[in-house]
C-alpha positions in Angstrom: -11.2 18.7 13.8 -9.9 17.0 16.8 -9.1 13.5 17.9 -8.8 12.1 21.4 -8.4 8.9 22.8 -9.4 7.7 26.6 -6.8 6.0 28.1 -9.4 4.9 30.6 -8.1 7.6 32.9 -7.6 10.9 30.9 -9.1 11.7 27.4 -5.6 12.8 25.2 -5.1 14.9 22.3 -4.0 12.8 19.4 -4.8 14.6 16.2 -5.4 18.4 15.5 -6.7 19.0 11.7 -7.4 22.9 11.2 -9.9 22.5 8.2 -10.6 26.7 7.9 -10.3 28.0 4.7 -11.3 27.2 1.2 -9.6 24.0 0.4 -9.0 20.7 2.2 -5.1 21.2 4.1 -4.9 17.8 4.8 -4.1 14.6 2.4 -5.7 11.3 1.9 -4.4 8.6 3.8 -3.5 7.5 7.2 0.0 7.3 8.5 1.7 6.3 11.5 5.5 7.2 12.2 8.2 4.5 12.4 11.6 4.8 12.9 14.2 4.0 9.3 17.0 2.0 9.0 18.0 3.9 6.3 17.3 7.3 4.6 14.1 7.2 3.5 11.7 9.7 1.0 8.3 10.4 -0.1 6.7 7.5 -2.0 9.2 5.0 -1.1 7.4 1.5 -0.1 8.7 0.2 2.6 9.1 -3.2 4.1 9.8 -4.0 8.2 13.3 -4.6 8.7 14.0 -7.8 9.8 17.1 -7.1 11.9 15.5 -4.6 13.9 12.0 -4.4 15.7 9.5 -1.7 15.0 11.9 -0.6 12.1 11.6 0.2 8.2 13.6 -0.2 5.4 12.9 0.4 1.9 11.1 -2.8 0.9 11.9 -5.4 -2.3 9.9 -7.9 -3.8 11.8 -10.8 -1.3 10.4 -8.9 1.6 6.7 -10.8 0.7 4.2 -10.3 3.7 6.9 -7.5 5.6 6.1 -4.6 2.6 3.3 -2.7 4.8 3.4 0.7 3.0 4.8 3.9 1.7 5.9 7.0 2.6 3.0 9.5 2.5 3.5 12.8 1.0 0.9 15.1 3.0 -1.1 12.4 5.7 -4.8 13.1 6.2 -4.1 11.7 9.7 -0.8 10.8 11.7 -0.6 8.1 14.4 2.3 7.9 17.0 4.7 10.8 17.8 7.7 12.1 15.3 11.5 11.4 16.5 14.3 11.5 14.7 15.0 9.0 11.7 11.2 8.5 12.0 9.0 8.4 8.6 5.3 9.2 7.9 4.1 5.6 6.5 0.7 5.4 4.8 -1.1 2.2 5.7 -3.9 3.0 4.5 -5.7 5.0 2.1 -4.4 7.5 -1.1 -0.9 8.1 -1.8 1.9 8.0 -4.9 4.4 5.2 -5.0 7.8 5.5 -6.8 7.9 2.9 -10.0 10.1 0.9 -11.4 10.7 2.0 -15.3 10.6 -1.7 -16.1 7.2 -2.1 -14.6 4.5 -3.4 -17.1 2.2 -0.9 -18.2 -0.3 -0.6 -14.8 -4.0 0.0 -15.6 -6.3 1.6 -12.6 -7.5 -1.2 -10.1 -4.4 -3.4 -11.0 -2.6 -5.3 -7.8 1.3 -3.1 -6.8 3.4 -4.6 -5.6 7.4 -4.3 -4.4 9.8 -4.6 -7.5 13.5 -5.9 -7.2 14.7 -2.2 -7.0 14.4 -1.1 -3.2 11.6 1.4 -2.5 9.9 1.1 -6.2 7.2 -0.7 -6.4 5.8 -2.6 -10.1 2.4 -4.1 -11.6 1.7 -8.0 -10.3 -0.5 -10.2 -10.6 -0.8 -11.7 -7.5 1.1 -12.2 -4.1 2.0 -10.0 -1.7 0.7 -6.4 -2.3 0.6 -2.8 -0.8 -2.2 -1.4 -2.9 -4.3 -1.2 -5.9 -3.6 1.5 -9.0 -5.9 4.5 -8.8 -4.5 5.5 -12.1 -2.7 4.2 -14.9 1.1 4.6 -15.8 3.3 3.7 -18.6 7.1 3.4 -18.7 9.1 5.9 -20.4 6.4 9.1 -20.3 8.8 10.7 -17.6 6.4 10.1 -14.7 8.3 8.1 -11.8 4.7 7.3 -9.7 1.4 6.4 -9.6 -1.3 6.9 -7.0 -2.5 4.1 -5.0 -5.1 3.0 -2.5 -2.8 1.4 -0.1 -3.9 -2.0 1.6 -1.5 -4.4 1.8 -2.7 -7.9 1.7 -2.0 -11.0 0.0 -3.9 -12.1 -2.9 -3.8 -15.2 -4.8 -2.7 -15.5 -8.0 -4.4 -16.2 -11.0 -7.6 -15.6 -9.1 -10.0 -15.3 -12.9 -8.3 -18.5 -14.4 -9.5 -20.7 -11.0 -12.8 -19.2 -11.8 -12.9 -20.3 -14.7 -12.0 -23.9 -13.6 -14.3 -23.9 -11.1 -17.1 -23.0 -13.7 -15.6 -25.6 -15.9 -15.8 -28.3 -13.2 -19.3 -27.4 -12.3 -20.5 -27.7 -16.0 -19.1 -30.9 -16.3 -20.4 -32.4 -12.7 -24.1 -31.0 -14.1 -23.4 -32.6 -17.1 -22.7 -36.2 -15.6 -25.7 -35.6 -13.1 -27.8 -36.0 -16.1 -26.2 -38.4 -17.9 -27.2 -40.7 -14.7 
């Protein structure tokens, strides 16, 4: 499979996948290469460094909105060109992040998020996110990651309990309406 963009001049090679064989070569998300401040590894989640455009660091739960992703593992499909001290960041799509042991327990479809150790990522409810769990993970069994669907976004907290209110409110403003 091959992937070209026009530059309105020239059509350019941008991707090359080699599908052949019996089994899918290629992984499940889609990555773009940025240069690191720092060392970085596989299933790190990363924040932009604020001292330094265009740049990545590992990211902690004070980086809110600049956590964009993780480092992918095996890329279904790579944006940009490598050069040295650059990374493979997953901005979309499947890919295991490192978490921290004191996580809560994280059930799939639960909101991760960065923890206060740099690179691990943690169970929230709320804020600032890179991705939803695809599976679920509990402290202590020896596993250091869990897949995710990355997507960072914000989401408010507490999101079911408004819902509730909002029902609440509604019930009582119907209520009213027909004590008039």
């Amino acid at each position: 499979m091959a992937y070209f963009i026009y530059d309105g001049t020239d059509w350019n090679l941008i991707e090359y996948l080699d599908l052949s064989g019996t089994s899918q070569a290629a992984g499940a998300d889609i990555a773009e290469f940025f240069p690191a401040s720092e060392s970085l590894e596989a299933g790190d989640l990363v924040s932009i460094d604020d001292t330094t455009p265009v740049t990545v660091k590992k990211g902690v739960e004070s980086d809110g909105q600049r956590n964009i992703g993780v480092i992918s593992t095996q890329p279904g499909l790579t944006l940009g060109e490598e050069a040295e001290g650059s990374y493979k960041v997953a901005l979309a799509g499947r890919v295991p992040v490192k978490v921290t042991q004191t996580s809560e327990s994280i059930q799939i479809g639960d909101l991760i998020g960065a923890s206060e150790i740099a690179g691990n990522a943690k169970k929230v409810n709320g804020g600032y996110i890179v991705g939803r769990a695809l599976e679920a993970w509990t402290s202590g069994t020896g596993d250091n990651d869990v897949v995710i669907f990355v997507n960072p976004i914000y989401v408010a907290e507490n999101v079911a309990s408004s819902m509730e209110q909002v029902a609440s409110l509604e019930t009582r403003i119907s209520n009213l309406e027909l004590q008039l």
